[in-house]
Each structure stands twice: as C-alpha cells, then as structure tokens.
N, C-alpha and C positions, 0 to 999 in steps of 0.2 A: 099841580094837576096831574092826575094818574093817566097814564095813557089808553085804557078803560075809563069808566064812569067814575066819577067824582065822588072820596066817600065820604059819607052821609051817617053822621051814626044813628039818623033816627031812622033812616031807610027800613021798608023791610027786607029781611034777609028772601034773599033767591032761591027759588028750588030750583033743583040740578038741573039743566035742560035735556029733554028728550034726546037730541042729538050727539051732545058732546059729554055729558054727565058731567059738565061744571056748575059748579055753586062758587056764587060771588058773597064771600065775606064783609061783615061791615064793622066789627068789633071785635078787639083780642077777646072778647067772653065767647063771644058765636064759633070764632075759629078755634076756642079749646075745643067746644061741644061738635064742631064738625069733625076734628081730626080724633077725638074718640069716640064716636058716634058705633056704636054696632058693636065694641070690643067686650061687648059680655058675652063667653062661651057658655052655654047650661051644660055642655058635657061633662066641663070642666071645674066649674060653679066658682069661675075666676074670671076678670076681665084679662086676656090673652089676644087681643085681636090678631089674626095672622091677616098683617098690612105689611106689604113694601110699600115705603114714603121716601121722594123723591124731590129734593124742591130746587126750585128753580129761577132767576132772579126777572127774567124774562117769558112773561107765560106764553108769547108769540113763539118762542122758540121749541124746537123739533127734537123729540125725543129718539134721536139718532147716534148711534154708538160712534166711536172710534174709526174704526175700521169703513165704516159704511160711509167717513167722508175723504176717505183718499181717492176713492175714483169708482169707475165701472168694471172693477173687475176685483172684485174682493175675495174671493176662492182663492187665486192667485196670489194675490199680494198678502192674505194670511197666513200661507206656508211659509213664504220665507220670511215674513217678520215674525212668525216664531221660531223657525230652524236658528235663524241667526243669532233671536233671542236667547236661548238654549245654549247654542255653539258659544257666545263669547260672557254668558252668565255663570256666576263660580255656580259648580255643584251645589255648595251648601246654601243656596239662595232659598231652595225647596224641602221641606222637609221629607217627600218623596219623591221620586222621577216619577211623577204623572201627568200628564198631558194637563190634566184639570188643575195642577199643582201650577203649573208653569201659564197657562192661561189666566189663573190670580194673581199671581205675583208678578206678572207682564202690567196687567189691567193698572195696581197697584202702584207702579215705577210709571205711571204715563203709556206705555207700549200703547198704539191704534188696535182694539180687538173685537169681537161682536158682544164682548161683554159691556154692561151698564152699571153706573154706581146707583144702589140705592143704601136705605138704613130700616133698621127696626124702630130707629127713633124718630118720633114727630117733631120734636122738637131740634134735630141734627138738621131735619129737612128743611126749618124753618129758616137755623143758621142760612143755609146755604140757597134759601131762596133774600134772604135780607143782608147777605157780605158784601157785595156791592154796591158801595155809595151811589157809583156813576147809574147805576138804572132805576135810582128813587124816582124817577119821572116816569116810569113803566109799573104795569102792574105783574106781579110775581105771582106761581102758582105752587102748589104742591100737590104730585100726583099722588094718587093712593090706590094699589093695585093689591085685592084682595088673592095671595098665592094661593088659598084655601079653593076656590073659583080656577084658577088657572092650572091647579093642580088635577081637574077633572078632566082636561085638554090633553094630559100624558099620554105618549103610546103605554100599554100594557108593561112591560119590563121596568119602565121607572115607577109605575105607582107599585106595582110589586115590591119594589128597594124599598121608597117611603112606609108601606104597611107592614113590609117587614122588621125596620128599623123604629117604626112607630113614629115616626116626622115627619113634619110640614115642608121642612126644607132639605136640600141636599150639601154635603159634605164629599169631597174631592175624592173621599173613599167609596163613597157611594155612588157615586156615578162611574166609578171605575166597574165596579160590581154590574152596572148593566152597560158599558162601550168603554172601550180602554182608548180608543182613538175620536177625534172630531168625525173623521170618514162613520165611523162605525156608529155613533149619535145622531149625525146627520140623517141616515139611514132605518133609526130606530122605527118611524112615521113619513108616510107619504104630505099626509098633512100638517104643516106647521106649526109648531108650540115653543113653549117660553117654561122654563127650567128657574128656580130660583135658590143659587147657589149659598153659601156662609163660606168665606175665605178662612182659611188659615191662618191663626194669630200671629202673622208675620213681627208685628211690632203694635204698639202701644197704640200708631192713632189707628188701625184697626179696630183695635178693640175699643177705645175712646170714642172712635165714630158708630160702633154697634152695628158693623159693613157688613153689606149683604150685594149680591150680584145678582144681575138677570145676565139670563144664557141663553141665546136664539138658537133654533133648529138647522139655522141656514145663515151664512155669513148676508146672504141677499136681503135676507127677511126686514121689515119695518115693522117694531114691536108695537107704536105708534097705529099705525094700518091695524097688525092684529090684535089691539085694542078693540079698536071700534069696530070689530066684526063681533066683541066678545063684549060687551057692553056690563055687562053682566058682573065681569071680574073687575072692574074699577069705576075710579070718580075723581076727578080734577080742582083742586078750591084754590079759585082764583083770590089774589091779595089783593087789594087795589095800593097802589103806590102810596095813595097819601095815610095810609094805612103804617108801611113798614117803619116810620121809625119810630113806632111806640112798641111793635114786636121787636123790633132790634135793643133798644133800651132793654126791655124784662129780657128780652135771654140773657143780655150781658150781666142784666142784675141775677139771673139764675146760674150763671157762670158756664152757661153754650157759648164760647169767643173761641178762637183762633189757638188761643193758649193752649186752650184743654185739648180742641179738637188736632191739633197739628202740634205734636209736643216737640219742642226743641226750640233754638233762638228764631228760628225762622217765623214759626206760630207766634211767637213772643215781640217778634217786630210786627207782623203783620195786624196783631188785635191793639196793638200800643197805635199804630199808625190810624186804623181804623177810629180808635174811642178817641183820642184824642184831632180827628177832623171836626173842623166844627162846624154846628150846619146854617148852611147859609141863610139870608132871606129869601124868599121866593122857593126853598127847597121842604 
C-alpha cells in the first residue's frame, strides 16, 4: 500500500492540481508521456526539453539544500565550509580557481552547500526516486523545473551571459563573467532567483549521471517556496509506491542501476546488493 492513493491501473490519470502542480501517475506508459510531455521545441524543430528532473524517493520530503539544514545561520556557516574547503583541497581538485569551480566540486564530494542535485535525464531521476527498497511503502515523486521559465527570473547581467553565449544553462565560466564572488551574485538582484548551473566533468559519474545544479540567490533562500510563487516554471509527478517496482525492474532492464550511475566497486556493490534483494510478500 502506497502511502498516497492506492495504484489503480484503470484509474484515471490526474490533472496537475492548481495548487501544488502535481500529477499523480498510474502507469509506467502515463509516466513516459508525462516526463516528456512539452519537449518539442519549434525553434529548434527537435524534442530538446529544457527540464531540470529531480527525483526523489519520498514525495513528502523537502526540497532543501545542504547547507540550509545545518542551522539558522547559513551565510555564516557557508564561508567557512568553503574557506576550509579550499584551504585543505589539493589545487588540482579544480580545473580553475573559481569560486563557482569549488562550489561544484564541494556539492559533488558531499560538502552541505546551497546548491542542489538535479539531471537532464528523466530517467537518472527516476533511478533516484526508486533506489530505495526501504520507502516502497511511500510514494516517490519527480520534480520537473522548466530553466527555460526560470531563466526569465535573472537579474539583467546573467541573461546577458546566456544570450551572449547562446544557452539555457550556465557553466562556472560564465558565471564568472557576470560575479566572480558569492557576495557579488548575491547582490546581482534584490529579488530572488535560481541559476541553473552544468558542473564540470570532474569524473565519470558526472557525466554518467548528465549533472546539472540549481544555484540559489541567497544561502537563506527555499527553492521549494520560490517555486510556488513561480508556478509557472514547474510540475511535480508524484509515483505511487505500489507503482515503483515495475519502474525499478525496466530501468535496471535499460541498464539505469548503481553500476552505470556510480562507476567503481562501490556502484557495483551497491546495484548487486539492491537486484539481488528479493521482494518480500506484502511489499
């Protein structure tokens, strides 16, 4: 039993609700057709959807960074978890000394930051909303936050960088080009926005996982909050539990596991440990 509604494959599917812009799923066919839903560009006259997808194993849970759960005072405690970060990281951990270089590669190692993981892949998000055995009693969701929409939210100077560059997203050089510091980003807007960065190919499961980051304006900021002030820039597709282990079977059978996404022995235990749990009665 899913900790939502109970799924129903004859149900009909849910339209998004006015409030929260979730749509509740009831079949791995519906959830293709909602996670590409819109990604045909006519500019482009290709399916290109510019989606951040984010999943998650528990849709109860709060799209809250790093950083934003160590305490009440996160300005503070940013500086010196990254001076120290900096101070005791070899040089060649970065491939440039920039602020925006050392805020990826922090995010990346664990470091608490105001940054957030997301992917350009639907199907990476789906991984990571169905890895967990232990919340098949819960329903999972996966966010989908159109940067395209959030990209209309920039102060002046950054959408300048994107039009000048001609992209959707930013790169650790480009953001250099309009604030070399946090202070000085912070500062670009009185009002609050969200930045969507592409890390630097530090290693394989970067790339493997098709990483992309959200970037708040303010260490204080809840991306979640300026969401639903923006309703506009995304949509939420809740999973129902009794759902996830027929999406968890096809990705493993499309080869989205642990292996691929986390390459090394560690990936390799943990998708061995997972395929090989077997599932219980009553699960």
């Amino acid at each position: 039993m899913s900790a939502g509604r109970e799924h129903d494959a004859g149900a009909r599917p849910e339209r998004p609700d006015a409030a929260t812009n979730e749509i509740v799923v009831t079949s791995w066919a519906e959830l293709q057709e909602r996670l590409y839903e819109g990604s045909w560009r006519e500019a482009l006259r290709r399916f290109r959807p510019g989606i951040a997808f984010r999943g998650m194993g528990c849709a109860a849970a709060h799209l809250g960074t790093g950083l934003s759960r160590l305490g009440d005072e996160p300005e503070r405690l940013e500086s010196h978890l990254l001076r120290n970060f900096r101070k005791y990281a070899h040089r060649q951990s970065v491939p440039h000394d920039s602020v925006w270089n050392w805020l990826a590669v922090a995010q990346h190692y664990g470091l608490p930051t105001r940054l957030l993981d997301w992917t350009h892949s639907p199907f990476v998000a789906l991984h990571f909303a169905t890895e967990n055995l232990d919340l098949y009693d819960r329903d999972g969701a996966v966010w989908c936050v159109d940067y395209l929409q959030t990209n209309q939210h920039l102060p002046a100077p950054l959408q300048e960088v994107l039009h000048e560059e001609g992209s959707d997203v930013f790169t650790a050089e480009m953001l250099s080009a309009a604030a070399a510091s946090l202070e000085a980003f912070d500062g670009l807007a009185a009002e609050e926005f969200v930045v969507f960065l592409e890390p630097p190919s530090l290693d394989q499961r970067i790339v493997n996982q098709f990483a992309l980051f959200s970037l708040l304006s303010s260490p204080r900021m809840s991306l979640q909050a300026w969401l639903a002030r923006h309703p506009e820039t995304f949509h939420r597709i809740r999973i129902p539990g009794a759902l996830k282990w027929e999406i968890r079977d096809k990705l493993d059978q499309a080869n989205i596991t642990e292996r691929v996404l986390f390459p090394g022995l560690d990936g390799l235990s943990r998708w061995l440990r997972r395929y090989y749990t077997p599932r219980l009665s009553g699960r």
